[in-house]
C-alpha positions in Angstrom: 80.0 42.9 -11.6 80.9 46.4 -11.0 84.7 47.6 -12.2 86.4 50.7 -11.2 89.3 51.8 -13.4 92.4 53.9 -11.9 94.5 55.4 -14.6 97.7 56.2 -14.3 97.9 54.9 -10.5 101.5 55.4 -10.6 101.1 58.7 -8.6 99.5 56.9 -6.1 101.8 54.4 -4.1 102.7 54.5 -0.3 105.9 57.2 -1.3 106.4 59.5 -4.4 108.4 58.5 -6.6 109.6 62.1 -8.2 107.1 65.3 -8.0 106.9 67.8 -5.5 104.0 68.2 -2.9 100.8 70.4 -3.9 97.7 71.0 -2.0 94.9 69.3 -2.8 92.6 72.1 -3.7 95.4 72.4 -6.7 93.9 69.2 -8.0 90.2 67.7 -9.9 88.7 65.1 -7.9 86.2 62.3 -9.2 83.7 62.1 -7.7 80.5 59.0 -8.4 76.9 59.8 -8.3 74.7 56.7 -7.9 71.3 55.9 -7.8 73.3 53.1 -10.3 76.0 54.7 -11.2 73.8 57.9 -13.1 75.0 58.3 -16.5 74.3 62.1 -18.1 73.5 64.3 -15.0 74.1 68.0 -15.4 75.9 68.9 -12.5 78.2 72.8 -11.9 80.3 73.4 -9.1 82.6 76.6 -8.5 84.3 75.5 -11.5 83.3 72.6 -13.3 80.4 71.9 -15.0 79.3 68.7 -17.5 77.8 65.7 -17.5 78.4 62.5 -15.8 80.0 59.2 -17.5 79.5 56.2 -18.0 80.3 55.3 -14.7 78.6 58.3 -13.3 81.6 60.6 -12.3 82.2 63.8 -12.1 84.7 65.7 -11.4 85.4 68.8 -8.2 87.3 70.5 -6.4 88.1 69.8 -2.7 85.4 72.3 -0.3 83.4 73.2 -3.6 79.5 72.6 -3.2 77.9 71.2 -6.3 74.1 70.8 -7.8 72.9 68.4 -9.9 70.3 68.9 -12.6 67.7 67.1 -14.3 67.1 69.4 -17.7 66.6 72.5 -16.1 65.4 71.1 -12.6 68.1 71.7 -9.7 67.8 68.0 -7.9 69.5 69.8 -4.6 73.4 71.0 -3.8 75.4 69.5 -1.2 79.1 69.6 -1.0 81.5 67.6 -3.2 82.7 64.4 -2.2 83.9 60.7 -3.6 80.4 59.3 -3.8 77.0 61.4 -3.8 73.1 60.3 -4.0 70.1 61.9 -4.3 70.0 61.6 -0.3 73.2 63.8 0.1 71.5 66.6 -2.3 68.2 66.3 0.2 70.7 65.8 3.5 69.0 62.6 4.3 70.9 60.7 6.9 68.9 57.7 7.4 68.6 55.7 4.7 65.5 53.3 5.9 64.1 56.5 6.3 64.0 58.4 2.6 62.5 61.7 2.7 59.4 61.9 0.2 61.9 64.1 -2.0 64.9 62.0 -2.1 62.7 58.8 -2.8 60.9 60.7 -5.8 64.2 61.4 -7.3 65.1 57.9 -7.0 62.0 57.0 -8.8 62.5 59.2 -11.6 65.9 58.4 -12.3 65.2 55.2 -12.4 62.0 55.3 -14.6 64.1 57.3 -17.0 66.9 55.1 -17.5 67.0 54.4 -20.9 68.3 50.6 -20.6 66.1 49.6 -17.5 66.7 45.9 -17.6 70.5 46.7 -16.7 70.4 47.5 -13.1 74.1 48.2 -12.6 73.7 51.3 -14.4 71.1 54.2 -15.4 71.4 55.9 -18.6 69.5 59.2 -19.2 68.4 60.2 -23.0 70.5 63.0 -24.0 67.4 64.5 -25.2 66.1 65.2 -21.9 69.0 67.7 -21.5 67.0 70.5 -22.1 64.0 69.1 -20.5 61.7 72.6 -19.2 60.5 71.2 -15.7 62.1 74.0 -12.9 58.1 74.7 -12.1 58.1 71.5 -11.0 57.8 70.3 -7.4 59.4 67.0 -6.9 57.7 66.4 -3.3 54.4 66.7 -5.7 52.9 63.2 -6.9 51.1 65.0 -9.6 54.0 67.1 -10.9 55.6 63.4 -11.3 53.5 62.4 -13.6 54.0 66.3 -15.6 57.6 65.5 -15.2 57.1 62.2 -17.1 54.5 63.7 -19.7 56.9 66.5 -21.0 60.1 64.1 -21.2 58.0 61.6 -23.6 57.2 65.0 -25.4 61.2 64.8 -25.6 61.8 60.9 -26.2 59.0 59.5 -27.6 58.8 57.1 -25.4 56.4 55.9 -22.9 57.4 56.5 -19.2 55.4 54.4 -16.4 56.6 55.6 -12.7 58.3 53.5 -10.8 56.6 53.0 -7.1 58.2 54.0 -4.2 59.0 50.7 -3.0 60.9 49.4 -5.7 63.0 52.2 -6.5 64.1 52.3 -2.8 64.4 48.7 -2.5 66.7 48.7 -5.7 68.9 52.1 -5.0 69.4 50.3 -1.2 70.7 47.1 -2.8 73.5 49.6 -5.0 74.5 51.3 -2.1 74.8 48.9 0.6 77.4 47.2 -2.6 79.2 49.8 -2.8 79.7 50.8 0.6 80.8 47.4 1.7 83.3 47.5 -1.3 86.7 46.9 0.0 90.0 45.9 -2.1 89.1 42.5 -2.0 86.8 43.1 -4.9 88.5 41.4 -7.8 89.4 44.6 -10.1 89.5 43.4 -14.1 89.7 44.9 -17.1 91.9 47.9 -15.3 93.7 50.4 -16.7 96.5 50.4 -13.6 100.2 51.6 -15.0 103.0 51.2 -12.2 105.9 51.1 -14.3 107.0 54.8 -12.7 106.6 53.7 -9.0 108.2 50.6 -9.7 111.4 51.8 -10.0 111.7 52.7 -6.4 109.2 50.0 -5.1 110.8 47.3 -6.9 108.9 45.4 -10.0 106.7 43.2 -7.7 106.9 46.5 -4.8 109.1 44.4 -2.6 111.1 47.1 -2.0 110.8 50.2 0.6 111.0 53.4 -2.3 113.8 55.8 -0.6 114.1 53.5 2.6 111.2 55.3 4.0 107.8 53.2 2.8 106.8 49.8 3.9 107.2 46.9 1.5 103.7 47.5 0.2 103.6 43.7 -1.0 104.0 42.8 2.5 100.9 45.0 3.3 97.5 43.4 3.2 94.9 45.1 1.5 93.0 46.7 3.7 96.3 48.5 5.3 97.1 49.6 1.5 93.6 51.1 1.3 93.9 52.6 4.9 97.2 54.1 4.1 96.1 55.6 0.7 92.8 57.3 2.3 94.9 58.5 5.2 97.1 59.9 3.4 94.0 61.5 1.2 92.3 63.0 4.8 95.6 63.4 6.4 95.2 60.8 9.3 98.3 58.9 8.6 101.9 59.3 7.2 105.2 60.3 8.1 107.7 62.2 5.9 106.1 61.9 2.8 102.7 62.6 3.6 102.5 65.8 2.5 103.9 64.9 -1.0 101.4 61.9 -1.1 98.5 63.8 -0.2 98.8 65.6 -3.1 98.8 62.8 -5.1 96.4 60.9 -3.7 93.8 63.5 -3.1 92.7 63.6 -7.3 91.3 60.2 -6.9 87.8 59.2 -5.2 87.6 56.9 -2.3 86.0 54.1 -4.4 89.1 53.9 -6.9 92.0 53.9 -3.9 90.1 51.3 -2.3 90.3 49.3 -5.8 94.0 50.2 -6.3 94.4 46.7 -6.4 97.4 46.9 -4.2 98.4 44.4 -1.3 98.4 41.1 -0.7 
């Protein structure tokens, strides 16, 4: 139901194939925010600044802290990282136990989504981009519902809150998926190109590139996925993983662990 899409994942494979190492703060990370997967969030780090995609990324740098925005309305700053949610910008850590702000954000998010029906993804009207609502108290039921007023001044359209319940029940459901993710999610529709590291891993990778990798199509899945995020936080690798931190590090946790590598 959900697809991830790695481009270029050439860069990628157990050893370089060519290229010279680089730390990782040299390179843009993606990063996914998700409610759903939140499509036209403002969000500014150090140095980047846009708004998400369809697939809710952005993108950072590795130890930069970034804030997220609804119109003019900072939703909370935490640092980067692969996935974030309106709990990591109010540093909630139990999530059967929302905080009153993190669940309102939920809410709203959701209520805005433009195509509500489709819960794999919330879209937000790029006319509520420069939405005036910093006065605004989100821990504040009635500034909710002043929220909500001003962005149908915006849209035209008619905005009903969601309750708490639901919105939690339904941003629970996304994130428990994701989480649980693993390689062994079918990936279709991908974008992968491995002609570059085939030619030291063989066409079907059933060869070790420079006599130094395992045969990554005798590697299950799960190794393939623990080897590219160790490589990523530096917890595994020999020789090599200095060059393949490099390369690995510009890619978020969700796409190495759909590299669709392994057997």
């Amino acid at each position: 139901m959900f697809k991830y899409i790695i481009s270029g994942c050439s860069a990628i494979i157990l050893t370089a194939c060519g290229g010279g190492s680089s730390s990782s703060g040299d390179f843009l990370e993606t990063g996914i925010f998700v409610d759903s997967p939140v499509n036209g969030l403002y969000y500014k780090t150090q140095t980047q600044s846009g708004y998400t995609d369809s697939k809710g990324n952005f993108l950072y740098k590795n130890g930069e802290s970034i804030t997220f925005y609804l119109g003019n309305l900072a939703l909370g700053q935490a640092i980067a990282r692969s996935m974030m949610t309106p709990l990591t910008l109010t540093n909630d850590n139990d999530i059967n136990n929302i905080s009153i702000k993190a669940r309102n954000i939920l809410r709203l998010l959701q209520t805005l989504d433009s195509n509500a029906s489709d819960h794999s993804q919330i879209i937000l009207d790029e006319r509520l981009r420069d939405l005036n609502i910093s006065d605004l108290n989100l821990e504040s039921e009635a500034d909710l519902t002043t929220l909500l007023s001003r962005a149908e001044a915006k849209t035209a359209k008619n905005y009903v809150l969601k309750d708490a319940q639901s919105a939690e029940d339904d941003f629970i459901k996304y994130y428990n998926y994701v989480v649980s993710t693993t390689t062994t999610t079918a990936v279709t529709d991908s974008a992968l190109n491995l002609s570059a590291c085939q030619a030291c891993h063989g066409q079907n990778f059933e060869k070790s590139a420079l006599n130094k990798s395992k045969i990554v199509a005798n590697m299950s899945k799960d190794n393939v996925t623990k080897a590219l995020l160790g490589y990523k936080y530096g917890t595994y690798g020999g020789d090599m993983a200095g060059v393949m931190k490099g390369q690995v590090s510009r890619y978020s946790d969700t796409e190495l662990r759909n590299s669709g590598l392994g057997k």
